[in-house]
N, C-alpha and C positions, 0 to 999 in steps of 0.2 A: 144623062145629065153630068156636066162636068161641075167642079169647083177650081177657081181663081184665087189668084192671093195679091194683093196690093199690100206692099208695106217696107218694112226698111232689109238691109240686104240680112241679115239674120234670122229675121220671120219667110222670108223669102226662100232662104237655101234650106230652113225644115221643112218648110211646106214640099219642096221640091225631090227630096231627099223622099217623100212619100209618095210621087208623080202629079201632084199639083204643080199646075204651070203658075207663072205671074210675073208681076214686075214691081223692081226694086227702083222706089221712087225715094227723092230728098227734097223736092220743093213741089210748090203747088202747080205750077204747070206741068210739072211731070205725072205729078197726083191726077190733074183733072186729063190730061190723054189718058191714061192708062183704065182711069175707070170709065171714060166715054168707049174706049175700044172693048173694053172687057163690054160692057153693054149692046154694042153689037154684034156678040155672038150670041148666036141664039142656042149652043149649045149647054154656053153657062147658065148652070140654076145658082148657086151660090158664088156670091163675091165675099172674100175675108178680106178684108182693109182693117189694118192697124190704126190705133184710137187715134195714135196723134198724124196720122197721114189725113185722117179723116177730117181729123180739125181745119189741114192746108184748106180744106173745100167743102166745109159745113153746108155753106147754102146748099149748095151742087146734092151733097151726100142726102141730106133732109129733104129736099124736093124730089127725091127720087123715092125717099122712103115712101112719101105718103102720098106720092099719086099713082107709084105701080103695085104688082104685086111679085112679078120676076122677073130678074133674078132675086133671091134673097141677099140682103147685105147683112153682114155679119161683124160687127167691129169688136176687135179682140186686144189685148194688151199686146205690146211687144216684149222684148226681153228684160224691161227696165222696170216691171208691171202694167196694171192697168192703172188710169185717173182713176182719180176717185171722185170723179161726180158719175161717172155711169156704172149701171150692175153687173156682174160678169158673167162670164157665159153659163156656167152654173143656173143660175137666177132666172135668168133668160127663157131658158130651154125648161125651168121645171115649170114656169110662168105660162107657157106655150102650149105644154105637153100634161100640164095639170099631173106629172108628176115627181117627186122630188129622187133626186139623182145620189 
């Protein structure tokens, strides 16, 4: 199982820096190739896209949440934080895993 990284070129170059491949998107058609290509590998389990990448293509991101089950999408802050309308991955993962981290 690989992981992916969608997001801006700074979430991009740490992800990379740990052999996570991805790509550094800045608009929404770039947002939506890049996650349509990450979906066609079958050897991706998790996609990380940055919150506000994810916002270029809400629909796309939310339609995919809830009618698949893999890959995992994972939306994470960038280097500016996260919004504050969603919970962070802390939260997330202890919500998941029924324990707290």
């Amino acid at each position: 199982m690989k992981y992916f990284v969608i997001g801006d070129e700074d979430t991009v170059l740490g992800f990379g820096l740990v052999g996570v491949k991805g790509f550094v998107v800045k608009n929404a058609a770039e947002a939506e190739a890049s996650l349509k290509e990450a979906l066609q590998d079958k050897e991706v389990g998790i996609i990380i896209i940055t919150e506000k990448i994810a916002e270029f293509i809400r629909p796309l991101v939310d339609a995919y949440l809830f009618t698949y089950q893999f890959p995992l999408i994972v939306e994470i802050g960038d280097r500016t934080g996260k919004l504050g309308t969603k919970p962070g991955i802390r939260q997330i993962v202890n919500e998941a895993i029924g324990v707290k981290l």
